[in-house]
Gaussian input, Z-matrix of N, CA and C with variables (Angstrom, degrees):
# hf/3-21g

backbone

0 1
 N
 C     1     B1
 C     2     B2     1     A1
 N     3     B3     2     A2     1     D1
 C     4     B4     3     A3     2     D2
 C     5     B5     4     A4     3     D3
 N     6     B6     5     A5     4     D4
 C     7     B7     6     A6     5     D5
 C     8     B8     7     A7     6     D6
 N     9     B9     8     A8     7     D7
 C    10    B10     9     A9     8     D8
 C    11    B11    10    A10     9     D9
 N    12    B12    11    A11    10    D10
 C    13    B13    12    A12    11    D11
 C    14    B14    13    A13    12    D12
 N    15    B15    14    A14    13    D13
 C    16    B16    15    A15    14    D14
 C    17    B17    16    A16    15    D15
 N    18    B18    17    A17    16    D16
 C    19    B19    18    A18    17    D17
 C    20    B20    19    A19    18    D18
 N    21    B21    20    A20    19    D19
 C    22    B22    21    A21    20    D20
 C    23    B23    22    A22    21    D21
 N    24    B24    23    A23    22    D22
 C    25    B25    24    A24    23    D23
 C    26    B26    25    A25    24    D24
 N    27    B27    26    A26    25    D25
 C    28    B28    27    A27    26    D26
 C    29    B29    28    A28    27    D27
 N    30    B30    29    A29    28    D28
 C    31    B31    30    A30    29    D29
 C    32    B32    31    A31    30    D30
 N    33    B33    32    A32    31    D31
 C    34    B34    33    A33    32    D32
 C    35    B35    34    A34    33    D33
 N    36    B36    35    A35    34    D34
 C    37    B37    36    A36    35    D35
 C    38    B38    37    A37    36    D36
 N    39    B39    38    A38    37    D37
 C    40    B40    39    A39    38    D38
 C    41    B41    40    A40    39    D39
 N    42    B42    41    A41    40    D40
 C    43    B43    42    A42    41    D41
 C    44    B44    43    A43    42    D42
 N    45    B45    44    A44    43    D43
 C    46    B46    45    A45    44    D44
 C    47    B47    46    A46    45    D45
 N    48    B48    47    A47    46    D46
 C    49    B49    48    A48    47    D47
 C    50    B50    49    A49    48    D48
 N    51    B51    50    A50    49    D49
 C    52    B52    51    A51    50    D50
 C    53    B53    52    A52    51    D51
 N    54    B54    53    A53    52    D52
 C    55    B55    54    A54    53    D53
 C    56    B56    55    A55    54    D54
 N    57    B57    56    A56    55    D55
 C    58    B58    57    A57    56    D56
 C    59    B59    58    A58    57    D57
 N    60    B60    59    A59    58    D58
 C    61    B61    60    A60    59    D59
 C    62    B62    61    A61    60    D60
 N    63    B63    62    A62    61    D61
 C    64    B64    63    A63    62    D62
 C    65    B65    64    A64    63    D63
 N    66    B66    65    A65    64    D64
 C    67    B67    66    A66    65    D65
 C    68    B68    67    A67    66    D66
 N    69    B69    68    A68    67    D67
 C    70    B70    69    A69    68    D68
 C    71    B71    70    A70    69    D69
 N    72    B72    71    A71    70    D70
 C    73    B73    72    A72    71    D71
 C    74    B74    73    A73    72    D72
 N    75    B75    74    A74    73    D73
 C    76    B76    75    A75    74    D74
 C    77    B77    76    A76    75    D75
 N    78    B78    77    A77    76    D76
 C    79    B79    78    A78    77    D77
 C    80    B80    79    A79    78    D78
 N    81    B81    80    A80    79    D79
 C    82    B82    81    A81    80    D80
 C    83    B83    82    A82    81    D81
 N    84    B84    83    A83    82    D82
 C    85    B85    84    A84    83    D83
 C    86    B86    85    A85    84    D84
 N    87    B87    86    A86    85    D85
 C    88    B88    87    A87    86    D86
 C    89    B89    88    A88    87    D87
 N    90    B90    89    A89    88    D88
 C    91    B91    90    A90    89    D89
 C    92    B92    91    A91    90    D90
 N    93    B93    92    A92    91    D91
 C    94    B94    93    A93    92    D92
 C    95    B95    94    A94    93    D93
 N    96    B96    95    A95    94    D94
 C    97    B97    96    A96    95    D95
 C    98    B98    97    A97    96    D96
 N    99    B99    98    A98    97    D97
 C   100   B100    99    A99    98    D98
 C   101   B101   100   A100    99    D99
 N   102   B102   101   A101   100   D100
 C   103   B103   102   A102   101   D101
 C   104   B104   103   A103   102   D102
 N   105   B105   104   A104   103   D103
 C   106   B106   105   A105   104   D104
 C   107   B107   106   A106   105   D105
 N   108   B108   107   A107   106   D106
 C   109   B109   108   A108   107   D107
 C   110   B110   109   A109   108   D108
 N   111   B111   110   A110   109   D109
 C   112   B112   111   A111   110   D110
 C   113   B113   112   A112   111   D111
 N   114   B114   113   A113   112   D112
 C   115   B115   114   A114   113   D113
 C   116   B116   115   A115   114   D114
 N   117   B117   116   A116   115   D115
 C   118   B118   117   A117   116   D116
 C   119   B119   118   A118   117   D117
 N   120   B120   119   A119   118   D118
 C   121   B121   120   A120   119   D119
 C   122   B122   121   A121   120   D120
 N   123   B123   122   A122   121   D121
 C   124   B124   123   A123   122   D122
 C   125   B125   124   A124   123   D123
 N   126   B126   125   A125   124   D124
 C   127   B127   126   A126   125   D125
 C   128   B128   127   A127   126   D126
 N   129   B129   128   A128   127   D127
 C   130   B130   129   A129   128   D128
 C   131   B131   130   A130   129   D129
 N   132   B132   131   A131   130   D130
 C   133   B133   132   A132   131   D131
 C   134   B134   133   A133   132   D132
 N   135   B135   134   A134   133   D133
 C   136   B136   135   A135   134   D134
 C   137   B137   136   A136   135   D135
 N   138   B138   137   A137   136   D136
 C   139   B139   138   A138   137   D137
 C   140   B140   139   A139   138   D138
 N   141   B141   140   A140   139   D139
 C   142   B142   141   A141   140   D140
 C   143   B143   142   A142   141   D141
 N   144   B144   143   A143   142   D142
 C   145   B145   144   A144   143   D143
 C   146   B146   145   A145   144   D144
 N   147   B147   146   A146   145   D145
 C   148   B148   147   A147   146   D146
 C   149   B149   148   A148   147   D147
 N   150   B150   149   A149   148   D148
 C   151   B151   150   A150   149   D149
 C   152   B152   151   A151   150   D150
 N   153   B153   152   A152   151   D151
 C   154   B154   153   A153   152   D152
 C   155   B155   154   A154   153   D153
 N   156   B156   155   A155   154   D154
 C   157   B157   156   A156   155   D155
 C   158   B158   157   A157   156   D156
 N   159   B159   158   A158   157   D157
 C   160   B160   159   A159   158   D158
 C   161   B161   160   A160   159   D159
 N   162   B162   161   A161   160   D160
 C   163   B163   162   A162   161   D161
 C   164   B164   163   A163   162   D162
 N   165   B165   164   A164   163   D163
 C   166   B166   165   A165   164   D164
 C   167   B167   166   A166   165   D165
 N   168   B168   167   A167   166   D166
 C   169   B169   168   A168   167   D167
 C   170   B170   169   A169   168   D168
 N   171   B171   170   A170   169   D169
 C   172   B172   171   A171   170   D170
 C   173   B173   172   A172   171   D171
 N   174   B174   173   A173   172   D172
 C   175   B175   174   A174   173   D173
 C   176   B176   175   A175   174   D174
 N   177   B177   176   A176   175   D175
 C   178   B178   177   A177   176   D176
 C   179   B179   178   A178   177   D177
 N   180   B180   179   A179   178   D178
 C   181   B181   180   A180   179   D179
 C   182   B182   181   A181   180   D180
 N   183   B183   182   A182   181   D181
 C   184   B184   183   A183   182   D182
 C   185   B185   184   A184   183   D183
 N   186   B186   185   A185   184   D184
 C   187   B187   186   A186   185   D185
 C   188   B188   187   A187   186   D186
 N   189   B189   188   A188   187   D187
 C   190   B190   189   A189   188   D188
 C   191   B191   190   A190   189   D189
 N   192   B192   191   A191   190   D190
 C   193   B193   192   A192   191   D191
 C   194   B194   193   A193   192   D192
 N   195   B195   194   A194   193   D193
 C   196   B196   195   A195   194   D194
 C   197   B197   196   A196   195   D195
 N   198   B198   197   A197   196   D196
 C   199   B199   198   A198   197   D197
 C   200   B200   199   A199   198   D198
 N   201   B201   200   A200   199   D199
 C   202   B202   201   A201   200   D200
 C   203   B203   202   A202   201   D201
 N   204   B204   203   A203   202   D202
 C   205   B205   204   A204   203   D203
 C   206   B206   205   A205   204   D204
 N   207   B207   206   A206   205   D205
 C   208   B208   207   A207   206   D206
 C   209   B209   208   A208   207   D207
 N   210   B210   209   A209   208   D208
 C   211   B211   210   A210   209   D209
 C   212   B212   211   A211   210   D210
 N   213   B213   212   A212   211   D211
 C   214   B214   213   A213   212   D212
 C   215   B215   214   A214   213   D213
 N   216   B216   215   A215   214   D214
 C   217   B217   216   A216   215   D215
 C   218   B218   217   A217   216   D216
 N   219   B219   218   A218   217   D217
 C   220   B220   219   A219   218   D218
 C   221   B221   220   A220   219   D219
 N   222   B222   221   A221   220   D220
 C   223   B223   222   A222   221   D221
 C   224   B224   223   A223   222   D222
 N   225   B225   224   A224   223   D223
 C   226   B226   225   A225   224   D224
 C   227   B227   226   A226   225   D225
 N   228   B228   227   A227   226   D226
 C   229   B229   228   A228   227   D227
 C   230   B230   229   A229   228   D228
 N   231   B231   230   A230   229   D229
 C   232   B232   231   A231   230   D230
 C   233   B233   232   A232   231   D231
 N   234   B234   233   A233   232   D232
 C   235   B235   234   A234   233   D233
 C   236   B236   235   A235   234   D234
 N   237   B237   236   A236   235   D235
 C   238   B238   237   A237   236   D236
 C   239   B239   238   A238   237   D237
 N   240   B240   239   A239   238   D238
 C   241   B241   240   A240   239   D239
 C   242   B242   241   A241   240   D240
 N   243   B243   242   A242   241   D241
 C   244   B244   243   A243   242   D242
 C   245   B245   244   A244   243   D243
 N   246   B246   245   A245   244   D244
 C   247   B247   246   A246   245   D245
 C   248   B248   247   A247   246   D246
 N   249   B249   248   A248   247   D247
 C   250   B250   249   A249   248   D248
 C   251   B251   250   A250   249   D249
 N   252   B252   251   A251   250   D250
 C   253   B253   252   A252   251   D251
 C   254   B254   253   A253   252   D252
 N   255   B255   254   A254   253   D253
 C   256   B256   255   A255   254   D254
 C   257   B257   256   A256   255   D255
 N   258   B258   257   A257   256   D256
 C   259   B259   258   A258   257   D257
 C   260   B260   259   A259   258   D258
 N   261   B261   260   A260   259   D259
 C   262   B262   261   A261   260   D260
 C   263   B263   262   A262   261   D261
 N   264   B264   263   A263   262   D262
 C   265   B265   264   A264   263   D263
 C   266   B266   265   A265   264   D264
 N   267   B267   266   A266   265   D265
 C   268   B268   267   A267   266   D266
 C   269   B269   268   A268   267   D267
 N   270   B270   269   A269   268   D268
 C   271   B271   270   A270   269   D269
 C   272   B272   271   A271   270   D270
 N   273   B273   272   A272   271   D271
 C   274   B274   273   A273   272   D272
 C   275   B275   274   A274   273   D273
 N   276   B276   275   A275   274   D274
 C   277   B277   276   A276   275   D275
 C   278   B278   277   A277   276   D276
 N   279   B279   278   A278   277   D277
 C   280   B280   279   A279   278   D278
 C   281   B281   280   A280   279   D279
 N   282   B282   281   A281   280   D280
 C   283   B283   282   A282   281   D281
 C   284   B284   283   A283   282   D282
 N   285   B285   284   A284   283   D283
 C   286   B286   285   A285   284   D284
 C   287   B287   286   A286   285   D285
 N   288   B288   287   A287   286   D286
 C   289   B289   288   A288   287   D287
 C   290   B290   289   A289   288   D288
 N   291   B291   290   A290   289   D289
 C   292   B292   291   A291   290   D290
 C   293   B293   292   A292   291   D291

   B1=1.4403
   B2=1.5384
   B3=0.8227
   B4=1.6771
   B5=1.9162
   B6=1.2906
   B7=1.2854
   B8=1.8274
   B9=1.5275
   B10=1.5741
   B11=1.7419
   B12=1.6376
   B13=1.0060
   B14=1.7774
   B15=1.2310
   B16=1.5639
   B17=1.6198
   B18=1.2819
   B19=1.4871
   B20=1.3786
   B21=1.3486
   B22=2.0456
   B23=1.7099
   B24=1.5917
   B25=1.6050
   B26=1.7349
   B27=0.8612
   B28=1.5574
   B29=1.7564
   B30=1.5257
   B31=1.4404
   B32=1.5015
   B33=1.0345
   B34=1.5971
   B35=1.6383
   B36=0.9654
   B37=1.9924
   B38=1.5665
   B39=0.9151
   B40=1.9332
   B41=1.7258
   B42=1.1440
   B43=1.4919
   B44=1.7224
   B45=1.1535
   B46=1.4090
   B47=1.2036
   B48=1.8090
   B49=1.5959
   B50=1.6485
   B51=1.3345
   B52=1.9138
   B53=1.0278
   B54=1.2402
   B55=1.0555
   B56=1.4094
   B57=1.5412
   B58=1.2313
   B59=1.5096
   B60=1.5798
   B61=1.5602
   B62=1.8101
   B63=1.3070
   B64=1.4110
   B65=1.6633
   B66=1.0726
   B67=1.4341
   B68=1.6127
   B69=0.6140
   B70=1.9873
   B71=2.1827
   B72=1.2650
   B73=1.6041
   B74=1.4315
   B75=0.9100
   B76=1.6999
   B77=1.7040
   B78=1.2447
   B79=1.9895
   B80=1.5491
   B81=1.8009
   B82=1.3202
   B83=1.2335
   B84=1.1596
   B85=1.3363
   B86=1.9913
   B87=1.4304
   B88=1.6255
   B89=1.3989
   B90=0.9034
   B91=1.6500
   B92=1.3879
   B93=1.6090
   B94=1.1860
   B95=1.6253
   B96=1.6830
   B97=2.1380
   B98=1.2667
   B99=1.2925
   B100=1.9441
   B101=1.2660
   B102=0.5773
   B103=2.0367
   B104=1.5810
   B105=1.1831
   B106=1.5141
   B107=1.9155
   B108=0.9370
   B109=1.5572
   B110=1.9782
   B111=1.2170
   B112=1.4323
   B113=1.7001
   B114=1.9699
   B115=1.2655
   B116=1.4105
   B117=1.1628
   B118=1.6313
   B119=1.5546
   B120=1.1267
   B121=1.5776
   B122=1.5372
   B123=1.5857
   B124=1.9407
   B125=1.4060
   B126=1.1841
   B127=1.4827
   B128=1.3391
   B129=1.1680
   B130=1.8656
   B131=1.8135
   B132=1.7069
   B133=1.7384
   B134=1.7612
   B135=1.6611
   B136=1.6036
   B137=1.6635
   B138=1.2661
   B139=1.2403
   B140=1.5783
   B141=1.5651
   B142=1.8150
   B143=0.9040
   B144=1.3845
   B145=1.9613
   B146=1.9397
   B147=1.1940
   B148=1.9512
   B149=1.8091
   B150=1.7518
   B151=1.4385
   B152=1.7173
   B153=1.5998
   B154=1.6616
   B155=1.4669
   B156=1.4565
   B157=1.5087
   B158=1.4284
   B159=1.3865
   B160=1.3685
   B161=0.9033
   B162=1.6671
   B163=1.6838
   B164=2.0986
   B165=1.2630
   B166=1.7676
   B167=1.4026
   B168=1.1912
   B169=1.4235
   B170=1.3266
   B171=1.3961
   B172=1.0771
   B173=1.8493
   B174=1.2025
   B175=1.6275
   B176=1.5305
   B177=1.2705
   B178=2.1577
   B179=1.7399
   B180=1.5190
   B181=1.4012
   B182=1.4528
   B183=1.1687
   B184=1.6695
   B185=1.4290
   B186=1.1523
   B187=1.4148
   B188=1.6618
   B189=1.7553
   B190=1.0592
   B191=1.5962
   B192=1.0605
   B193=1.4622
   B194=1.7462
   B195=1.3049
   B196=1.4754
   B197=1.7183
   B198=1.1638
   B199=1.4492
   B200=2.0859
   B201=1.5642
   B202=1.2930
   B203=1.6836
   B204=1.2349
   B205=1.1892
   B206=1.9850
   B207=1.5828
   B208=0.6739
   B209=1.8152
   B210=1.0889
   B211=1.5106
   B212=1.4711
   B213=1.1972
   B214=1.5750
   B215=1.8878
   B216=1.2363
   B217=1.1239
   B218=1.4586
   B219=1.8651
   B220=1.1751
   B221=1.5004
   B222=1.1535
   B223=1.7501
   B224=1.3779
   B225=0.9732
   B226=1.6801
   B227=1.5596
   B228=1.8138
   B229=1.2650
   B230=1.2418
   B231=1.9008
   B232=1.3766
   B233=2.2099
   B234=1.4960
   B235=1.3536
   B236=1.5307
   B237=1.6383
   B238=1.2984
   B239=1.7440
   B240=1.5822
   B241=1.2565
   B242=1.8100
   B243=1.3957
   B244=1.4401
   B245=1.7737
   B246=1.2960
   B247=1.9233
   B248=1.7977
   B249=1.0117
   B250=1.5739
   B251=1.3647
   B252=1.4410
   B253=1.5658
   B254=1.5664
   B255=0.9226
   B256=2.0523
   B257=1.5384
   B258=1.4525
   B259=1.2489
   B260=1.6487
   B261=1.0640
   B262=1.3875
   B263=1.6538
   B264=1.3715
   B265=1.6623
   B266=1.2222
   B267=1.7164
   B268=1.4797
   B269=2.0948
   B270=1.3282
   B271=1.5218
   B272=1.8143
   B273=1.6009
   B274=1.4564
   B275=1.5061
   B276=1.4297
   B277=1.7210
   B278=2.1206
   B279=0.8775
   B280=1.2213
   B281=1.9148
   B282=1.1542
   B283=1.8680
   B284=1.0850
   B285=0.6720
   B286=1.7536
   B287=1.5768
   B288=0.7290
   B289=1.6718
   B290=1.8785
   B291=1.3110
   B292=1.2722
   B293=1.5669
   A1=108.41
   A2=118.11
   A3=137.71
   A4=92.91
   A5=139.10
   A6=125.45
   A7=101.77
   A8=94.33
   A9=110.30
   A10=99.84
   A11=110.92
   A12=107.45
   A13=71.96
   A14=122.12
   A15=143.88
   A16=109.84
   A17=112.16
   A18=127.19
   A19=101.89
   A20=101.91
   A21=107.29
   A22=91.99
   A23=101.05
   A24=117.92
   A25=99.92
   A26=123.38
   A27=126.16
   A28=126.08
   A29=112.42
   A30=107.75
   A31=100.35
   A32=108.98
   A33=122.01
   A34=105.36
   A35=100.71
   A36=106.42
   A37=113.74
   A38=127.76
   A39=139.33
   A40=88.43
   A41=119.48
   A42=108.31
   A43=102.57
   A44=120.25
   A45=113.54
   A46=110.14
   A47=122.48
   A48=98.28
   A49=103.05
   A50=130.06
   A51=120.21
   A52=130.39
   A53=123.74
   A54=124.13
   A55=149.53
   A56=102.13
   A57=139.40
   A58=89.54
   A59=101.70
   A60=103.43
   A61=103.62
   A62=126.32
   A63=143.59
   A64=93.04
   A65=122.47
   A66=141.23
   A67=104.97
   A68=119.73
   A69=133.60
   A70=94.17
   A71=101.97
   A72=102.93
   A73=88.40
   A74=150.46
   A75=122.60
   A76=105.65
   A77=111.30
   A78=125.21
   A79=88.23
   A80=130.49
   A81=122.22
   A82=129.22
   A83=119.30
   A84=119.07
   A85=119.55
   A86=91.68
   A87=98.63
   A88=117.83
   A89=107.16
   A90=127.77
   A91=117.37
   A92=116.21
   A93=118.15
   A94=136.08
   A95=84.85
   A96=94.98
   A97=93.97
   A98=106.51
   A99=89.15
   A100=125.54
   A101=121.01
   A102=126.66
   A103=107.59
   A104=118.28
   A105=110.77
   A106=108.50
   A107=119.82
   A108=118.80
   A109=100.36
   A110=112.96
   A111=106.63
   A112=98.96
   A113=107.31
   A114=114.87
   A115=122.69
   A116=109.59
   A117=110.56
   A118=115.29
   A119=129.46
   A120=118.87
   A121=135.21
   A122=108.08
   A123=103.66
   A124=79.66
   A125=133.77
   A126=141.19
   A127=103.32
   A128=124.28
   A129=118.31
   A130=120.57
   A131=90.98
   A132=102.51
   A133=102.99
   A134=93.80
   A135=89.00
   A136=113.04
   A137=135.14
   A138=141.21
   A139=141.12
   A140=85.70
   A141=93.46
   A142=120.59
   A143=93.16
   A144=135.24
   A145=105.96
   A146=93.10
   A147=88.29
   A148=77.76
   A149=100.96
   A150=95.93
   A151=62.62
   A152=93.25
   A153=142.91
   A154=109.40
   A155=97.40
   A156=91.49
   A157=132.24
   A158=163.16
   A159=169.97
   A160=130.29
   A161=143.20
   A162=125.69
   A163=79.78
   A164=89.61
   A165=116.60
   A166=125.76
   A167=113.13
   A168=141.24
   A169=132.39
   A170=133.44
   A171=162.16
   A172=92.73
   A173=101.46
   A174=112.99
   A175=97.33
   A176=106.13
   A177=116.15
   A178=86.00
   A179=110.98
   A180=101.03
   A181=124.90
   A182=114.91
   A183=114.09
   A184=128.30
   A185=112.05
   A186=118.05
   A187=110.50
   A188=99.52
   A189=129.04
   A190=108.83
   A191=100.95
   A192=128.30
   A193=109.09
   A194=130.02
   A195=132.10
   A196=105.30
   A197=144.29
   A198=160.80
   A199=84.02
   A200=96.46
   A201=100.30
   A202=108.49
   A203=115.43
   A204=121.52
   A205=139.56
   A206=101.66
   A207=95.78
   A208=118.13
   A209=101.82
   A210=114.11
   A211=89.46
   A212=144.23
   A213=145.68
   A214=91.23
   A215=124.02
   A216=121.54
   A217=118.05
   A218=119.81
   A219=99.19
   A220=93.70
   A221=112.00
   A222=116.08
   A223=117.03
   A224=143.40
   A225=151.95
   A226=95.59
   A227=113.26
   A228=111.52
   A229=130.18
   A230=112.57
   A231=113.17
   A232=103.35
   A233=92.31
   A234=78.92
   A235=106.09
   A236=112.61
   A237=102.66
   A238=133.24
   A239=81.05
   A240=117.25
   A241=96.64
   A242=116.62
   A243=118.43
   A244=118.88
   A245=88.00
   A246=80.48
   A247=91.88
   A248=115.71
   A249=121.19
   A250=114.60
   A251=112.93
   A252=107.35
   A253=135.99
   A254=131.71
   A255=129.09
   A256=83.07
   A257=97.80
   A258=168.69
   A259=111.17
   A260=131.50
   A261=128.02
   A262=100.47
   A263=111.56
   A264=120.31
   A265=106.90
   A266=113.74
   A267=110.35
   A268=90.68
   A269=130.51
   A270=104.21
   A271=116.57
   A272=96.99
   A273=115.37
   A274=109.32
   A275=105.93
   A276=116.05
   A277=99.28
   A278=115.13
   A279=110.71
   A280=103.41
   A281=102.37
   A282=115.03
   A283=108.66
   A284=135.56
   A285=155.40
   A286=139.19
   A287=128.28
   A288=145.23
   A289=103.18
   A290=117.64
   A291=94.58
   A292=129.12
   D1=145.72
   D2=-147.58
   D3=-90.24
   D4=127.53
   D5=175.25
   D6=-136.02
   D7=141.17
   D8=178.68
   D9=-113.89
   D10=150.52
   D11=-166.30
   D12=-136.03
   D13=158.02
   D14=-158.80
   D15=-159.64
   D16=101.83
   D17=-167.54
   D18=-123.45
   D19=110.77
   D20=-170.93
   D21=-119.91
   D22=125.95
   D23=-167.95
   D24=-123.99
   D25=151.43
   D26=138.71
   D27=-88.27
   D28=141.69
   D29=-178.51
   D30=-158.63
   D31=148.99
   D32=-178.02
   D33=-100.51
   D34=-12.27
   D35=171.41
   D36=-124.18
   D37=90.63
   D38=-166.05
   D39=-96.60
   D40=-17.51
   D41=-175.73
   D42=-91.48
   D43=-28.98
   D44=177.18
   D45=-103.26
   D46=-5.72
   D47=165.40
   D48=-84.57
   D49=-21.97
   D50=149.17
   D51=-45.84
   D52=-25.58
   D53=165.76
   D54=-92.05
   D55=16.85
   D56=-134.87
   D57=-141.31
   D58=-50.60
   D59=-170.15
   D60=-78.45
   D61=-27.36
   D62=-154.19
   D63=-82.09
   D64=-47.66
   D65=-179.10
   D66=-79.29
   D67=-26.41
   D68=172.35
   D69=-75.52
   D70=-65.86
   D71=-171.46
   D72=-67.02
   D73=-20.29
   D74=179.51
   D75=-82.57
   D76=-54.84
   D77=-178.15
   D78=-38.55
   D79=-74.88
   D80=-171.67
   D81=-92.62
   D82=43.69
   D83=174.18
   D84=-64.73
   D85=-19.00
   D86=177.40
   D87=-96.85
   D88=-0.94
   D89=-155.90
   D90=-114.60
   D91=-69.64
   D92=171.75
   D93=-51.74
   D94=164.05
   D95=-174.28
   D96=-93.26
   D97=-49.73
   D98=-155.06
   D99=-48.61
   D100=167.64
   D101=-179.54
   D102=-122.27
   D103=-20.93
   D104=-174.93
   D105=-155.51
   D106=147.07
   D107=-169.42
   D108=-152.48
   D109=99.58
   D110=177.07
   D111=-122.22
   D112=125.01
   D113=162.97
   D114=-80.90
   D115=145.83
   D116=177.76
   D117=-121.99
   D118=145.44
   D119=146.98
   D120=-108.19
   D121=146.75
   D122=-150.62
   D123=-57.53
   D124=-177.80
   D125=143.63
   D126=-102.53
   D127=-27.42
   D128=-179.06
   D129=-82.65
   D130=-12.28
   D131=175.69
   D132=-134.39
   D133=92.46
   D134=179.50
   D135=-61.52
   D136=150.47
   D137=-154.29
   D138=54.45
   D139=13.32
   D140=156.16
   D141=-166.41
   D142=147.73
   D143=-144.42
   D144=-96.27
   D145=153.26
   D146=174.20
   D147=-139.39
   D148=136.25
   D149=-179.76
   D150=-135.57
   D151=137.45
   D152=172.74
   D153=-94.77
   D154=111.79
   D155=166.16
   D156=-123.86
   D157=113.44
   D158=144.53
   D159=-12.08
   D160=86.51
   D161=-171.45
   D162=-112.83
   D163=171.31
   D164=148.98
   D165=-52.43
   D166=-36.96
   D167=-176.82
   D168=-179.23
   D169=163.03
   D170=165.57
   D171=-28.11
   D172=-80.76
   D173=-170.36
   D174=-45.27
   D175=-57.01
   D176=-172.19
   D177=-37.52
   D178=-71.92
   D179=-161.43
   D180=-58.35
   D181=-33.67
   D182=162.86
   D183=-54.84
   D184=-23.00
   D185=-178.10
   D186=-67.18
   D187=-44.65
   D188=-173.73
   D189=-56.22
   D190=-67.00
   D191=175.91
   D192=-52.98
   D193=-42.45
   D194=172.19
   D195=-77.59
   D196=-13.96
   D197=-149.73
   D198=-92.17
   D199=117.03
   D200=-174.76
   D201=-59.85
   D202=-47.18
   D203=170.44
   D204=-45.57
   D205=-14.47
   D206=162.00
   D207=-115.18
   D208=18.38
   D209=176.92
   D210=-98.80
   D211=-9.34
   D212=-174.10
   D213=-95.03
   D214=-55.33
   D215=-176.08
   D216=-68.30
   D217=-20.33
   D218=-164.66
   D219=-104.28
   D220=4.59
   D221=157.54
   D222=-81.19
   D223=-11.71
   D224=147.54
   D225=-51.17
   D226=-84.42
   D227=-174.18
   D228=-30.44
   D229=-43.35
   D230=-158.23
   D231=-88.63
   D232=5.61
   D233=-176.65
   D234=-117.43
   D235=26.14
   D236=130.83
   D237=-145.05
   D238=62.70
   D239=-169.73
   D240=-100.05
   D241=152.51
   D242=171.89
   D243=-92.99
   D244=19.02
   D245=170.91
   D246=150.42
   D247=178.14
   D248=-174.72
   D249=-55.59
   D250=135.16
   D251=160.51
   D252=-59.75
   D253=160.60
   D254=173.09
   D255=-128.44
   D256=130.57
   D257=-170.68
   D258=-87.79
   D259=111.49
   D260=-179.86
   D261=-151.71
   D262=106.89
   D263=174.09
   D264=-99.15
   D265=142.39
   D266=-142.81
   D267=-140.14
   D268=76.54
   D269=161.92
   D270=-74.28
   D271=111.96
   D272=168.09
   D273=-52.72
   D274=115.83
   D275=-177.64
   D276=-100.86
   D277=-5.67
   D278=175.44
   D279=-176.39
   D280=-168.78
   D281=-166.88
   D282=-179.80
   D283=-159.50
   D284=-154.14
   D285=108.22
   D286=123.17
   D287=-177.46
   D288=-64.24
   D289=83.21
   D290=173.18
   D291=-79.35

C-alpha cells in the first residue's frame, strides 16, 4: 500500500531549505525510498511550507526514515526551520489522476 508522509514547517529562508533539499536528492539518489517529494507554500500562512512525500509503502518509508543519513539531513533542514515540524503519516487507500 502506497504511503505519503506530509511534514508542514515554518522557515524564514525557503531558498536554502531548497537548497538543502536539491543537494539531499543528489547525496541519495542510490539510497533512497521515496519516489516523489512535492513542496508547497500555505498561501493563507506566509512562511509555512507542507513538503509531501511518496514512498511504496509504509515499511519503504521507515526504512527511510531509520537510515542514519537521513536523520543527518533532516537535522540540516530542521535547523533552518522556525520551530518543530508536524508530522502527518498518510496510508493512501486510493488515487487517481483526474
Amino acid at each position: 500500500m502506497p504511503f505519503i508522509q506530509i511534514i508542514e514547517f515554518q522557515t524564514d529562508d525557503i531558498d536554502a531549505f531548497r537548497a538543502e533539499v536539491e543537494k539531499w536528492e543528489a547525496e541519495s539518489a542510490d539510497f533512497r525510498t521515496a519516489t516523489r517529494a512535492t513542496l508547497t507554500a500555505d498561501r493563507d500562512h506566509p512562511g509555512t511550507y507542507l513538503q509531501v512525500v511518496e514512498f511504496p509503502s509504509y515499511d519503504d518509508a521507515m526504512r527511510n526514515s531509520n537510515d542514519p543519513r537521513t536523520t543527518a539531513f533532516s537535522q540540516r533542514l530542521m535547523a533552518l526551520a522556525s520551530g518543530p515540524p508536524a508530522f502527518r503519516n498518510l496510508d493512501v487507500l486510493s488515487s487517481e489522476d483526474l
